[in-house]
C-alpha positions in Angstrom: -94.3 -9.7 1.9 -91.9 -7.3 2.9 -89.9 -9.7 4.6 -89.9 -12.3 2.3 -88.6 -10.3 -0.3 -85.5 -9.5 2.4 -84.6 -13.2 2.8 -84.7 -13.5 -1.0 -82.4 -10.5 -1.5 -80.0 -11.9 1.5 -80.3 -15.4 -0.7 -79.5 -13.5 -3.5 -76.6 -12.2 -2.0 -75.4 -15.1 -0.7 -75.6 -16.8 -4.0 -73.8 -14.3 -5.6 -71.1 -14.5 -2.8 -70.6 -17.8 -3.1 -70.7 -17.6 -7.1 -68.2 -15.3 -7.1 -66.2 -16.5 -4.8 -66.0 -20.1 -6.7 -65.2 -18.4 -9.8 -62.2 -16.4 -8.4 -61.1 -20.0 -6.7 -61.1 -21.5 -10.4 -59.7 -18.3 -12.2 -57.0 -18.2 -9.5 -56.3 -21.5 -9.1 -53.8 -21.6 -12.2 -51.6 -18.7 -11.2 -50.7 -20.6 -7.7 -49.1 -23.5 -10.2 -45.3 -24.5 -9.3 -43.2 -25.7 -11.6 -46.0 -26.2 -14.2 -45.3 -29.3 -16.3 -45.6 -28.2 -20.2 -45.0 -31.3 -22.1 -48.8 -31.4 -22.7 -48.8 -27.8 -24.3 -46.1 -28.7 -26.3 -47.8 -32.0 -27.7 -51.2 -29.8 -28.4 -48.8 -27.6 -30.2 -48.3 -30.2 -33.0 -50.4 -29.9 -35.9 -53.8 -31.1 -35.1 -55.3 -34.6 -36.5 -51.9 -35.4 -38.1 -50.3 -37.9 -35.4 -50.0 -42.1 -36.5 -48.8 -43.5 -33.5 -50.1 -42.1 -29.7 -47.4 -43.7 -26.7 -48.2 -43.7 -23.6 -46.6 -44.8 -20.0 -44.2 -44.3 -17.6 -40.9 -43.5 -17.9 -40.1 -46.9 -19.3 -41.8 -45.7 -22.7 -40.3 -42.3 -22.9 -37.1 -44.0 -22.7 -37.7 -46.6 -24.8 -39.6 -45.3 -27.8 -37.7 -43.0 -30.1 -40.4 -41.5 -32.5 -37.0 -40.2 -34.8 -35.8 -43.5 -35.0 -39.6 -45.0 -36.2 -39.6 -42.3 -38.3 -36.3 -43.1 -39.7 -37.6 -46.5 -40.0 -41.6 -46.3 -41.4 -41.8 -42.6 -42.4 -44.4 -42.3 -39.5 -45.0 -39.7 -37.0 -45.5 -41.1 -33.7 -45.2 -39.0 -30.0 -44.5 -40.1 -26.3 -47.2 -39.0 -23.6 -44.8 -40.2 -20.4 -44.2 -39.3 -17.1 -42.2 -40.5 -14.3 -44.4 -43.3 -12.8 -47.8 -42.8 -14.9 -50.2 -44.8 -13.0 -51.9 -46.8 -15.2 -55.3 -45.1 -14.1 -54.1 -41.4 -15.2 -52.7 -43.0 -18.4 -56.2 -43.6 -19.1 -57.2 -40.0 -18.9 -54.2 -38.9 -20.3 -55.0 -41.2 -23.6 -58.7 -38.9 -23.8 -56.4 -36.0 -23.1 -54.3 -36.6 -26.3 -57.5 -37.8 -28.4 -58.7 -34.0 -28.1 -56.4 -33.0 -30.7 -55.0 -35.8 -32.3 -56.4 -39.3 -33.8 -53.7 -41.8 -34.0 -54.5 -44.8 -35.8 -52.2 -46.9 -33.2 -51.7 -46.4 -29.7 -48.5 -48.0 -27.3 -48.9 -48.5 -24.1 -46.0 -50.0 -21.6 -48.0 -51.5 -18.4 -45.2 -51.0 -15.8 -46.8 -49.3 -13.0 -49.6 -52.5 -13.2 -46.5 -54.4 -11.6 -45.7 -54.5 -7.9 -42.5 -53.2 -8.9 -43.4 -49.8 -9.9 -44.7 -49.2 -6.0 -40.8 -47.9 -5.2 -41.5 -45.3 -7.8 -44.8 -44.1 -6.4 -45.9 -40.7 -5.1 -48.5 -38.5 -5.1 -46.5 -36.5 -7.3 -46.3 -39.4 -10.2 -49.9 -38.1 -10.3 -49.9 -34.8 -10.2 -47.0 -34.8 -12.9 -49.2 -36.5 -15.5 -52.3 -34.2 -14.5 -50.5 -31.3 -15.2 -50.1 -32.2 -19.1 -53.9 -32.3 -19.5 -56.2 -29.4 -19.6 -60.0 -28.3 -18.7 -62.5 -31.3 -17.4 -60.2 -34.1 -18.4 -57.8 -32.6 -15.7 -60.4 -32.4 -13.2 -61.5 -36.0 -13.7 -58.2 -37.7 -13.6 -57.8 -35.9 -10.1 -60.8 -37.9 -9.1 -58.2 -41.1 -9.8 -56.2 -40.0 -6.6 -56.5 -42.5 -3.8 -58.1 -40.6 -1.3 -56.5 -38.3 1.2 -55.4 -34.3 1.4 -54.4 -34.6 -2.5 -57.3 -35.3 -4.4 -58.6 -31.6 -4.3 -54.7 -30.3 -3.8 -54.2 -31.7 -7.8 -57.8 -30.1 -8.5 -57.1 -26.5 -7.1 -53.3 -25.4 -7.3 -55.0 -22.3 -5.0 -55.4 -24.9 -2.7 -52.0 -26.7 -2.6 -50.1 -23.4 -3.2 -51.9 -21.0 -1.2 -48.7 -19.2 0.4 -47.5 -18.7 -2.9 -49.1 -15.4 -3.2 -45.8 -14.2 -0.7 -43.0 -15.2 -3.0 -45.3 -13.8 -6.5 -43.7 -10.8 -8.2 -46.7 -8.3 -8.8 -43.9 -6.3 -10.6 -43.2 -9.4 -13.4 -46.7 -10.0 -15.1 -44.8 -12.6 -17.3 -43.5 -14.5 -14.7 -46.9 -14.9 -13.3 -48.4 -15.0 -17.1 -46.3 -18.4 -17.4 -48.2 -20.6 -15.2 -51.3 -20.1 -16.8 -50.2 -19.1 -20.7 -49.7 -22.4 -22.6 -46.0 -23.4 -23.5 -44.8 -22.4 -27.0 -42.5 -24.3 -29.2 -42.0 -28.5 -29.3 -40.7 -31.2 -27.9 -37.8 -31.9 -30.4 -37.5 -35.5 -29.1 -41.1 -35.7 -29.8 -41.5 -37.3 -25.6 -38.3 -39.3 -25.9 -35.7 -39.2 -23.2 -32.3 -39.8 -24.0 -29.8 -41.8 -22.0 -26.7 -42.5 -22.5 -25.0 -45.8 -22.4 -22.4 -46.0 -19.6 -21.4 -49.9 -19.4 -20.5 -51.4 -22.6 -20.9 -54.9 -21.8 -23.0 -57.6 -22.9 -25.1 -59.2 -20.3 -27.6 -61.4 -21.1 -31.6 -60.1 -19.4 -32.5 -62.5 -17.0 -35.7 -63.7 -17.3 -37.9 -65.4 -14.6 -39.8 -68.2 -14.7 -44.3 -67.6 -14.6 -43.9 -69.3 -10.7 -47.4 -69.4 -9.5 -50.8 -68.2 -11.1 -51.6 -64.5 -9.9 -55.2 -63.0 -10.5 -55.3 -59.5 -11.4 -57.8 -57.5 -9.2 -61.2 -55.6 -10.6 -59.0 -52.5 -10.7 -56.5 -54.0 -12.5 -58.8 -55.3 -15.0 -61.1 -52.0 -15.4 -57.8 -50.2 -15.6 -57.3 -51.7 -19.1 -61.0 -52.4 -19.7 -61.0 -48.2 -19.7 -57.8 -47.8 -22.0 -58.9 -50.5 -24.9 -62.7 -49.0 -24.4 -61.4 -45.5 -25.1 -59.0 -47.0 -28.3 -61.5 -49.2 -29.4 -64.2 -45.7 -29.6 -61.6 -44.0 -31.3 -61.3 -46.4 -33.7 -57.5 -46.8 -33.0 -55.7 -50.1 -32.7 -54.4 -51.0 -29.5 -50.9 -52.7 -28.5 -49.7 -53.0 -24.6 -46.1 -53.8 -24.2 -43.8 -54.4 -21.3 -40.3 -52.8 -22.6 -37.0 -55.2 -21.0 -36.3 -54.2 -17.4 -34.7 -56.1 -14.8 -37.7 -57.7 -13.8 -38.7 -60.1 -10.7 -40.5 -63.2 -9.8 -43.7 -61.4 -8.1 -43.7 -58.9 -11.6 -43.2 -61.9 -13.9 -46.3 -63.6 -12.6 -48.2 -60.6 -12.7 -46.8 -59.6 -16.0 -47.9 -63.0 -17.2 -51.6 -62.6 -15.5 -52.2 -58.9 -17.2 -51.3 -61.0 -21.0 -53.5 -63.9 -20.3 -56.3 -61.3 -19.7 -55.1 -59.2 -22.9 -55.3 -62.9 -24.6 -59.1 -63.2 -23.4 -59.6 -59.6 -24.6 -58.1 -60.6 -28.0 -56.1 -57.8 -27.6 -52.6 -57.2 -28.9 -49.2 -57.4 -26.8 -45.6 -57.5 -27.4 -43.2 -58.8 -23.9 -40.4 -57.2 -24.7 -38.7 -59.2 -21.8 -39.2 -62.7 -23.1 -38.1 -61.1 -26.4 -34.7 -59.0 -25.6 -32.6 -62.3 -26.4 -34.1 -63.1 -29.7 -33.5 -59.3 -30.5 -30.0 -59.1 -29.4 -30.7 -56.9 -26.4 -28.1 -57.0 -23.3 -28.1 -55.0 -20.1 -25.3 -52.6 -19.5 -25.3 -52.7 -23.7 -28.7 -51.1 -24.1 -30.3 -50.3 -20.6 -29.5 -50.4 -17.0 -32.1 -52.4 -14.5 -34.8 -50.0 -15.0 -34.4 -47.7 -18.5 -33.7 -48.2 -22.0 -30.1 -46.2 -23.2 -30.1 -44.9 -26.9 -28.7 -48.0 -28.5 -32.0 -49.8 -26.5 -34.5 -47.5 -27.6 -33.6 -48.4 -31.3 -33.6 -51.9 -31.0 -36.8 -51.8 -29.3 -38.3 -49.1 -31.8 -37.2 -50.9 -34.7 -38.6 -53.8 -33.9 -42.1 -52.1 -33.5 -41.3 -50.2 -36.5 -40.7 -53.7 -38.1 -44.0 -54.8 -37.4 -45.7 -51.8 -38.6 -44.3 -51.9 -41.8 -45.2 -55.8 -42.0 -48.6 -55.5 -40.9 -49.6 -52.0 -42.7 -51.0 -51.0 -39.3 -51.0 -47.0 -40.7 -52.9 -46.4 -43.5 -53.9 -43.0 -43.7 -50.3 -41.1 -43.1 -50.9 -37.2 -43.6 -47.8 -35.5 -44.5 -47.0 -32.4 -42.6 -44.1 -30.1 -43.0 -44.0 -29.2 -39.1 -43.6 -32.7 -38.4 -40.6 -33.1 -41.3 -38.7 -30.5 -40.3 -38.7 -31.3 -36.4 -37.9 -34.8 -36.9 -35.3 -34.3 -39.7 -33.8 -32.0 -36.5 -34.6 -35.2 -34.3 -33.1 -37.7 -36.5 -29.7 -36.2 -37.2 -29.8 -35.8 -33.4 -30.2 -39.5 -33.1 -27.9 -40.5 -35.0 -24.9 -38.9 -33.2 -26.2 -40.5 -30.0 -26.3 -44.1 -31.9 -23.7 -43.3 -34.1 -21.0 -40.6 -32.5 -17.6 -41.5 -30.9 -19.0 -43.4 -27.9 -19.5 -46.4 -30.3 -17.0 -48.9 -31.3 -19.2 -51.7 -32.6 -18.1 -51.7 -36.2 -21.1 -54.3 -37.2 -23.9 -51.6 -35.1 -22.3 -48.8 -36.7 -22.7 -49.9 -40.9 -26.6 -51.2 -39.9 -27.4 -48.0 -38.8 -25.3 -46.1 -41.5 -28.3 -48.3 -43.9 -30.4 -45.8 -42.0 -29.3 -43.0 -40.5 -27.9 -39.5 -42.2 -23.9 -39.7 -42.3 -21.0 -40.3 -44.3 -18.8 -43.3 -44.3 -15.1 -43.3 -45.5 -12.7 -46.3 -46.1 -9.6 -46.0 -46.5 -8.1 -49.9 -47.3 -4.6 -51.5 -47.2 -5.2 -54.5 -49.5 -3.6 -57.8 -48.1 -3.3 -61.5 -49.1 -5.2 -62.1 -45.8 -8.0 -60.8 -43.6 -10.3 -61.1 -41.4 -13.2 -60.2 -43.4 -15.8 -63.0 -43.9 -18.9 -62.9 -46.0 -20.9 -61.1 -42.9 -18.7 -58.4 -43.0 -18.2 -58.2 -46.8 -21.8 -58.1 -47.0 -22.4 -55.1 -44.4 -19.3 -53.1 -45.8 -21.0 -53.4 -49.2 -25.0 -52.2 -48.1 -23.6 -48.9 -46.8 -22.5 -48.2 -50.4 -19.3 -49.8 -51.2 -18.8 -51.6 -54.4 -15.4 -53.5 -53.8 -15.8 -57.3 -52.6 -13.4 -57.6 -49.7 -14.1 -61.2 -49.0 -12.7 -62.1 -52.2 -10.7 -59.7 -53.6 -8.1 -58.7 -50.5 -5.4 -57.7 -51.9 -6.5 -54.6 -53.9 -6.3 -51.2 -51.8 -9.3 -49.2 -52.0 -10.5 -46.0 -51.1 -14.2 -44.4 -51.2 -16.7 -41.9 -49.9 -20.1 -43.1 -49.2 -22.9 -40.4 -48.3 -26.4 -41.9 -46.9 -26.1 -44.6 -48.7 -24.8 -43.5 -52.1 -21.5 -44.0 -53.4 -19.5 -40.4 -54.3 -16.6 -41.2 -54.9 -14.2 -44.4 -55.0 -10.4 -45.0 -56.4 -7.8 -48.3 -56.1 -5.3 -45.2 -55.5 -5.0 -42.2 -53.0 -7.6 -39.3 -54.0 -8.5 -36.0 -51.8 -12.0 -35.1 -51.4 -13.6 -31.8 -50.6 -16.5 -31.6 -47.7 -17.7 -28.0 -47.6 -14.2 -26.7 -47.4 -12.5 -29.4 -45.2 -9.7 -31.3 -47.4 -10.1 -34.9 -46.9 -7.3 -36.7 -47.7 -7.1 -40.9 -48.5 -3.3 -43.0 -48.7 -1.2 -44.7 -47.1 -0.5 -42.4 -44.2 -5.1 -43.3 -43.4 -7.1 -40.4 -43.4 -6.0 -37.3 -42.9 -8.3 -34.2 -42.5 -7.1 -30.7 -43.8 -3.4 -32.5 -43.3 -4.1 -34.3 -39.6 -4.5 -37.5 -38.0 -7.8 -37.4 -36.8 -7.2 -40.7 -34.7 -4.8 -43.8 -35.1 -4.8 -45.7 -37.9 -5.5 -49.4 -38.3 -4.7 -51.7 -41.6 -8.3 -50.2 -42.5 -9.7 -47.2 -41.8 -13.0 -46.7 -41.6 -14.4 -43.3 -40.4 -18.4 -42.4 -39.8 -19.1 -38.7 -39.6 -21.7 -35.9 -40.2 -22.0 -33.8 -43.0 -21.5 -30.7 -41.2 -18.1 -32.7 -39.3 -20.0 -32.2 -35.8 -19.4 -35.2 -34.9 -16.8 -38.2 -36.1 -15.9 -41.5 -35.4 -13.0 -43.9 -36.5 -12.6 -47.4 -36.5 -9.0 -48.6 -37.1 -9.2 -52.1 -37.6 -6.3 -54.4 -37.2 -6.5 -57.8 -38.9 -3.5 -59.3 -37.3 -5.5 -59.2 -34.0 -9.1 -58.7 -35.7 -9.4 -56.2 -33.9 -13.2 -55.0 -33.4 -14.2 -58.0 -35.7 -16.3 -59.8 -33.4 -15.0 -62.9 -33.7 -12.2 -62.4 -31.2 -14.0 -59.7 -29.2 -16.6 -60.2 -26.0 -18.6 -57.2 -25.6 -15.9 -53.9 -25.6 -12.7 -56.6 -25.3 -10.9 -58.4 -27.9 -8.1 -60.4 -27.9 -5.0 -59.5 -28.8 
């Protein structure tokens, strides 16, 4: 008896060993982190059940979707859940990640890294990026998406992958060591977006490949989505897949083709973006390189969805939230200096998004017997909040102040306006700002600007040449 009892204790023991030594492995585990991704804290920062439209992807969505430019458009609140290279199997368990605290009525997903493509992108680190936004179980189950090698249990158990990290750890710091495991505070203020800049103003057309030869998508392929419209479908949230525009190749277009045939036997929703870039008046160089979306892309792209939206009614329970206001009234006015600030010259771009977007607009107008200014023009000169008709009345002079989209002030002679204590000044000399030339001036002047005078941009416009009128001009170069 006696001796049973001391195998039982040295069991006993041994269990207890072990139990302890597991839970010190997962209680460790989080302080070994490097370099901790916190875009998922700062999504499950945002006020819970209060998000309308859930995006997910790769990079290709977070530079494509610009929730302050849907909001802009529909009044919705909408995130992006990206990372560099999602894999389309973590983007499932990223979706039941983002379900824990929020339940979109509509959820995006781009299907890039289903194309052979995306394979130049991949590493074991596009994995562990997008596992590191989620938290608890989910976490541990999207590590079991990992093909199989030394990083399946590596993404589990940071202990594991980090364990030399203990030598570089400042015991004197508790806060520094605090971070990795203390979740993020603050937001994302471009709500997942990523900004980029366009660097090529030219207009080429997307190239666009013919469907060549039938491809079959593989069981993976298929359960891959199967898992994502399951998930939507229990959640009782619509589902869209798109494929934003991209430089894209013959071996992608087929398979791009194969993944929407299957969608279509689904009965599941889809938008190619690719097919749909020249209908929408989207160029490389203009509005993306070969891979991402600039600014001035994102908003066609956005706008577009937001289009739909608003056509279809796919939102129907939008709960207003002040957090959300306030951080995309921030986002917004951001977004409109990188569509409308100095680095654009498109004078028909800039008075469509001047419908939209917070700013001022000034013209200051040399009447003439002729111009260039047709009924187009006339037409977009009057929606921003102008009352004179150009097209048929040149000759008059005219000077006004427009702010989003409301006429303050307007004169067939010179006047000076006041904005916040900067003298504005309209005449024949164009429009001068506390006495100076802010730029050249053209036989009209017409300026774009924020409130606060952050940021300004002037378009002098020459009829002799038409100058920036589009008529003469291909891309960034007009005739002279």
């Amino acid at each position: 008896m006696k001796k049973v009892l001391g195998y039982l204790q040295a069991l006993i023991k041994v269990v207890l060993a072990l139990a302890i030594a597991v839970c010190a492995w997962f209680f460790l585990t989080p302080y070994f982190r490097v370099g901790r991704n916190t875009e998922g804290d700062l999504y499950r920062n945002m006020p819970e059940q209060t998000l309308d439209v859930l995006c997910l992807g790769s990079s290709h969505m977070q530079y494509a979707f610009n929730p302050a430019v849907f909001y802009a458009e529909t009044g919705l609140y909408s995130y992006v859940m990206g990372s560099a290279c999602q894999p389309i199997t973590i983007t499932c368990s990223l979706l039941e990640e983002s379900l824990k605290t929020q339940s979109p009525e509509v959820v995006l997903v781009d299907v890039f890294t289903l194309l052979p493509q995306s394979e130049v992108c991949y590493a074991y680190g596009a994995y562990y990026l997008a596992i590191d936004e989620m938290t608890g179980e989910t976490r541990y189950k999207a590590a079991d998406a990992v093909p199989e090698g030394e990083y399946k249990l590596s993404y589990k158990f940071d202990l594991l992958m980090n364990h030399d990290n203990w030598k570089t750890m400042d015991f004197t710091n508790p806060e520094e060591i605090l971070a990795n495991v203390k979740p993020a505070e603050g937001y994302n203020y471009n709500q997942g977006y990523v900004p980029l800049e366009p660097e090529k103003q030219i207009f080429t057309p997307l190239w666009v490949p013919e469907v060549t030869e039938e491809y079959k998508l593989s069981d993976e392929d298929k359960q891959s989505l199967d898992n994502i419209i399951d998930l939507c479908q229990e959640a009782g949230a619509r589902i869209i897949f798109i494929k934003t525009p991209y430089q894209i190749n013959d071996e992608d277009m087929n398979k791009l083709q194969a993944i929407w045939n299957y969608l279509d036997s689904r009965n599941i929703q889809y938008v190619d973006y690719i097919r749909k870039a020249e209908e929408l008046g989207w160029f490389m160089d203009m509005d993306g390189d070969t891979w991402h979306n600039n600014t001035w892309g994102a908003e066609i792209i956005t706008t577009d969805l937001a289009n739909m939206f608003k056509e279809n009614g796919y939102v129907k329970n939008h709960r207003e939230n002040s957090t959300w206001e306030d951080l995309l009234a921030f986002s917004v006015r951001a977004t409109t200096y990188h569509l409308m600030g100095p680095s654009n010259i498109d004078v028909y771009r800039l008075l469509k998004e001047a419908q939209t977007y917070p700013c001022l607009v000034l013209v200051n107008y040399v009447g003439r017997p002729n111009t260039s200014i047709g009924e187009e023009e006339n037409a977009l000169l009057q929606s921003v909040g102008f009352t004179k008709d150009f097209a048929h009345d040149p000759s008059t002079d005219y000077y006004a102040v427009v702010k989003d989209g409301k006429l303050v002030q307007e004169s067939t002679t010179p006047f000076e306006y006041d904005l916040n204590g900067t003298k504005i000044t309209f005449g024949e000399k164009g429009i001068l700002f506390d006495g100076e030339h802010y730029d050249t001036t053209g036989q009209m002047d017409l300026y774009f600007l924020a409130e606060d005078l952050q940021w300004i941009n002037a378009i002098p416009i020459d009829y002799a040449t038409r100058w920036f009128w589009k008529k003469t001009c291909d891309g960034w170069t007009c005739e002279y």
